[in-house]
C-alpha positions as CSV (number, residue, x, y, z in Angstrom):
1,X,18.8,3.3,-15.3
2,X,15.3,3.9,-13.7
3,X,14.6,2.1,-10.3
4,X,10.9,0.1,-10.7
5,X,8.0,0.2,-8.6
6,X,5.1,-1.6,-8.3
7,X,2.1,-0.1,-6.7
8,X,-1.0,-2.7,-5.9
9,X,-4.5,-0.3,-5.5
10,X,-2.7,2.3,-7.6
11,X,-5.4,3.8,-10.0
12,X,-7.3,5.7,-7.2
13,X,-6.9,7.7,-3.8
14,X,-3.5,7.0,-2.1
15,X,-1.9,4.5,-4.1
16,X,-2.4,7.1,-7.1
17,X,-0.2,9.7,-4.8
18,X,2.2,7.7,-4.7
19,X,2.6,6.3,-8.4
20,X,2.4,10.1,-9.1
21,X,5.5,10.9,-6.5
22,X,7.7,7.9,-7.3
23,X,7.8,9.2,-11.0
24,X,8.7,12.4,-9.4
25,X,12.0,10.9,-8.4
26,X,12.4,9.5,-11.9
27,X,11.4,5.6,-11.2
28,X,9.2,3.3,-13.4
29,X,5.7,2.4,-12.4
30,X,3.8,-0.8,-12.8
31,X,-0.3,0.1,-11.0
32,X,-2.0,-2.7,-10.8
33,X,-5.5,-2.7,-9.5
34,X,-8.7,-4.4,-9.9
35,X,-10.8,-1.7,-10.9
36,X,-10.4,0.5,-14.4
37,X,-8.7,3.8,-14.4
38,X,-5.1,2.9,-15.3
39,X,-4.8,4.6,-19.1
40,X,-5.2,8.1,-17.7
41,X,-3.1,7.7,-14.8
42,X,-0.3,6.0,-17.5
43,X,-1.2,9.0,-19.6
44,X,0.2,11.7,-16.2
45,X,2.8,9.0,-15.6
46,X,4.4,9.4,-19.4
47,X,4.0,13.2,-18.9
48,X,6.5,12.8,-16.2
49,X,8.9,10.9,-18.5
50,X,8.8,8.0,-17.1
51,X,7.4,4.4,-18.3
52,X,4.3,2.8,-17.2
53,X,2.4,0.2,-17.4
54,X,-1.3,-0.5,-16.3
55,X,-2.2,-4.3,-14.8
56,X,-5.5,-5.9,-14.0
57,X,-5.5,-8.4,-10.9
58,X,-7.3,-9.4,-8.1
59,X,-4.8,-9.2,-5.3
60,X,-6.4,-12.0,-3.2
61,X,-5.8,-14.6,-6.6
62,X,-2.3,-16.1,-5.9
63,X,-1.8,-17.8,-9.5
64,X,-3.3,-14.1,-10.7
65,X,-0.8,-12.2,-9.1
66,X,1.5,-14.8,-10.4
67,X,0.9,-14.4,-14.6
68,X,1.0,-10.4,-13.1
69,X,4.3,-10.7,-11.6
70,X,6.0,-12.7,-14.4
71,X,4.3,-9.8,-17.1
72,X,5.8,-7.0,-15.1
73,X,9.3,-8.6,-14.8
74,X,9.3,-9.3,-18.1
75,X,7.7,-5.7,-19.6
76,X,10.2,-3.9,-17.0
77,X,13.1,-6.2,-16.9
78,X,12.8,-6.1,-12.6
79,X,11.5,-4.7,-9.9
80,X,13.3,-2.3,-7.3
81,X,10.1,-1.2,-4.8
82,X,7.1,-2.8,-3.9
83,X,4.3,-0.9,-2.7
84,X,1.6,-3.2,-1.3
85,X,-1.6,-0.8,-1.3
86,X,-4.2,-3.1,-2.0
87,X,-7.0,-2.2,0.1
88,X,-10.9,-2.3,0.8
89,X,-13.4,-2.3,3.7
90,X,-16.7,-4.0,4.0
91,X,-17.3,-2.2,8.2
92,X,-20.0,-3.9,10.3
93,X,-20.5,-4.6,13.9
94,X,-19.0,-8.0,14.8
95,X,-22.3,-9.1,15.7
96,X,-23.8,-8.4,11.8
97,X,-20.6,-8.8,10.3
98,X,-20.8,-11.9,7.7
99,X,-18.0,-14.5,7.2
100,X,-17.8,-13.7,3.6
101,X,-17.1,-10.0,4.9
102,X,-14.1,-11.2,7.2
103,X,-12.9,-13.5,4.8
104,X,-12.8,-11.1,1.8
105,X,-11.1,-7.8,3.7
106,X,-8.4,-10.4,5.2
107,X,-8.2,-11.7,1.6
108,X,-7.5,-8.9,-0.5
109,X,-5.6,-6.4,2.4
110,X,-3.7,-9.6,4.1
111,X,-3.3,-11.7,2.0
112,X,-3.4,-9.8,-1.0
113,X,0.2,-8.5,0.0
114,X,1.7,-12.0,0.9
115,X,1.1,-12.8,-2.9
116,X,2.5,-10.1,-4.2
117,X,5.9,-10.4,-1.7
118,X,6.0,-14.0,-2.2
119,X,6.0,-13.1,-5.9
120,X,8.8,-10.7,-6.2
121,X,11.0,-11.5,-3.5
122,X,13.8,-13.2,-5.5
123,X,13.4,-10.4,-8.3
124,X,13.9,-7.6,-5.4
125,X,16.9,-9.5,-3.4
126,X,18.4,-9.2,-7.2
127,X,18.4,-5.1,-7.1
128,X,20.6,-3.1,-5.4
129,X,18.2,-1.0,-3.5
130,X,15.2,-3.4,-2.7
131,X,12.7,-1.8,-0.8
132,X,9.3,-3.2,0.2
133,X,6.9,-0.3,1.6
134,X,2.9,-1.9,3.0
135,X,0.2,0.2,4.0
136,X,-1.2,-0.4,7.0
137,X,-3.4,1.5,9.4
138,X,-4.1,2.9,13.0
139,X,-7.0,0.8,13.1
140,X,-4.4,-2.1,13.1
141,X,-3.0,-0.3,16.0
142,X,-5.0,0.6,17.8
143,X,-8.3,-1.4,16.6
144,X,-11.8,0.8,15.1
145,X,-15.1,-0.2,16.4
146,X,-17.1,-1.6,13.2
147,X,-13.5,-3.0,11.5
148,X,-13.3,-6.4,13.1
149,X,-11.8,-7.6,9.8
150,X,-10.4,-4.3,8.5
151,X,-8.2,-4.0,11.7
152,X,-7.3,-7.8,11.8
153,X,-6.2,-7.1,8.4
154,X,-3.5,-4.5,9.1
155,X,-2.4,-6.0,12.2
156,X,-1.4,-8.9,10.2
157,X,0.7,-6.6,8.0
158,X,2.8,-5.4,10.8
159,X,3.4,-8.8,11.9
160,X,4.2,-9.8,7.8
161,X,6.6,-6.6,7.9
162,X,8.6,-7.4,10.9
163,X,9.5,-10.9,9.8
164,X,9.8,-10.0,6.1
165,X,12.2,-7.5,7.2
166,X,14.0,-9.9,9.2
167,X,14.3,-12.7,6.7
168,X,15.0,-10.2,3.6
169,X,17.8,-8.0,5.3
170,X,20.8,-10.2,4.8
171,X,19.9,-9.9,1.2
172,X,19.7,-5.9,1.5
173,X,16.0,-5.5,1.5
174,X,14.3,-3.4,3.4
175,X,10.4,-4.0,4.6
176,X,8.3,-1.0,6.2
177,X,5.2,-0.5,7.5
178,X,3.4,3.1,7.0
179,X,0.3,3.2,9.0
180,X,-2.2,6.2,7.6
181,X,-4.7,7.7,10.0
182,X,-8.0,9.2,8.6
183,X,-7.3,10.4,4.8
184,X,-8.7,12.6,2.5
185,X,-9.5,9.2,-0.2
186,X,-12.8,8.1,-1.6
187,X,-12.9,5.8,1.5
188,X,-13.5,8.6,3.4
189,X,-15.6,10.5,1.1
190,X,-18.9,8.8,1.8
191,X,-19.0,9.0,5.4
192,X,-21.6,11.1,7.4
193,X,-20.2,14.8,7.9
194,X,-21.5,14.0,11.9
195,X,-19.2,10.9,11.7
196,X,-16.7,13.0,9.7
197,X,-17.0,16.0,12.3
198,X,-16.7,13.5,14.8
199,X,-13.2,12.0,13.7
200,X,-11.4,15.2,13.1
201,X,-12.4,15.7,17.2
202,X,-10.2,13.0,17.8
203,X,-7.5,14.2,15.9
204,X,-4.9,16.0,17.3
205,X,-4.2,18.0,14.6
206,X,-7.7,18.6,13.8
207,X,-8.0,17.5,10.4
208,X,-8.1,14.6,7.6
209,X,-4.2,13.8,5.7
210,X,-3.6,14.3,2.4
211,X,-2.9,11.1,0.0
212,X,0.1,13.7,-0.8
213,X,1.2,13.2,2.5
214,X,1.3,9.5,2.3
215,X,3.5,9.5,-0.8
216,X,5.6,11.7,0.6
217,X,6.6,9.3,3.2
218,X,6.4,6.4,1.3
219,X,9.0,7.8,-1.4
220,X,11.4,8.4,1.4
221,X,11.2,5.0,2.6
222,X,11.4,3.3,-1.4
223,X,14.6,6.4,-1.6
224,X,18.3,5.2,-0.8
225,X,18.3,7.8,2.3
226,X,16.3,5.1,4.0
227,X,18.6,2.0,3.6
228,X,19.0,1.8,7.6
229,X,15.7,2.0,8.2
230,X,13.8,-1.7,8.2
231,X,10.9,-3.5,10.0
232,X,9.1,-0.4,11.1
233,X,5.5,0.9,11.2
234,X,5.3,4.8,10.9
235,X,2.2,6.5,11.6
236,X,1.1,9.1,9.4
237,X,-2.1,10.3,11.4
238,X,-2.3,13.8,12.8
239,X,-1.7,12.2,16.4
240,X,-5.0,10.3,16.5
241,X,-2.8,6.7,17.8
242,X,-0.1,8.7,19.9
């Protein structure tokens, strides 16, 4: 029987890699994502013969993701992977950066991902291969001028990791962090090419990574080759944190 995955931000940019790769390796995806765009992905999802399903939430809406949660179980009959993806910015200078901007990134990256692991838990400790994968990000590393909130955000996802990993691993599940770099996303798309030209000089590597790339690592980690690995944060990012 397929394994199932659900993948929070999944209709666009990296969380669409990875819905795309996980079917790859034969498991079941449920995207959910605030924004439209799930039929076609669905659509390439079928093509790869596996079943799919398309959800409307708001991440940051606890009883939300709850009626969400119960529909997924219920249409999939479980849930193997979590992929917590979920993910926006709203960049200012601390000084002109707004409370409703701090408290809606922490909202929907932070929090956003303890709904959906409070949510699930008990249905993942119930597979045999329970794997919970969150995106985080350099700039909760190593901090990004302008992401006050954005960084704060991911921070608070390593911390979640760690101790999810902790408290879930007696019942075999494991919790990872990946932490991307600068990627090739719409995110990306819109900034300056002087900004743009600017990053890629502080990347070792010299250029932006692929959402491919993120999906490639995040299918290892959801894959049974990675049932020793638990409560890290891998960087995906060309060098730029090193």
């Amino acid at each position: 029987m397929n394994r199932v995955a659900v993948v929070t931000g999944g209709f666009g940019g990296i969380g669409r890699a990875i819905a795309l790769r996980l079917a790859q390796d034969n498991v079941n995806v449920a995207i959910v994502d605030l924004a439209a765009g799930g039929d076609e992905l669905c659509f390439e999802l079928h093509r790869l013969g596996v079943k799919a399903g398309a959800y409307r939430c708001d991440v940051s809406d606890y009883e939300e993701v709850k009626v969400v949660c119960e529909k997924i179980v219920a249409d999939f009959g479980g849930v193997d992977i979590l992929i917590n993806n979920a993910g926006i910015t709203k960049d200012k200078l601390l000084l002109r950066m707004t409370e409703a901007d701090f408290d809606r990134v922490i909202d929907v990256n932070l929090k956003g991902v303890f709904n959906f692991t409070k949510q699930l838990a008990k249905v993942l400790m119930r597979s045999k291969s329970g794997r919970i994968i969150n995106i985080s990000s350099v700039s909760g590393l190593m901090g990004n001028t302008g992401q006050a909130n954005y960084s704060a955000s991911k921070a608070g996802i390593i911390g979640f990791t760690k101790t999810i990993a902790r408290e879930l691993a007696p019942r075999g599940v494991t919790c990872n962090a990946v932490a991307p770099g600068f990627i090739d996303t719409d995110m990306t798309a819109g900034l300056p090419e002087q900004v743009k030209t600017t990053l890629l000089g502080t990347i070792p590597l010299g250029r932006m990574g692929k959402p491919g790339e993120v999906a490639e690592l995040v299918a290892f980690l959801a894959s049974e080759r990675a049932g020793y690995i638990t409560g890290e944060v891998i960087r995906i990012d060309g060098g730029l944190a090193m």
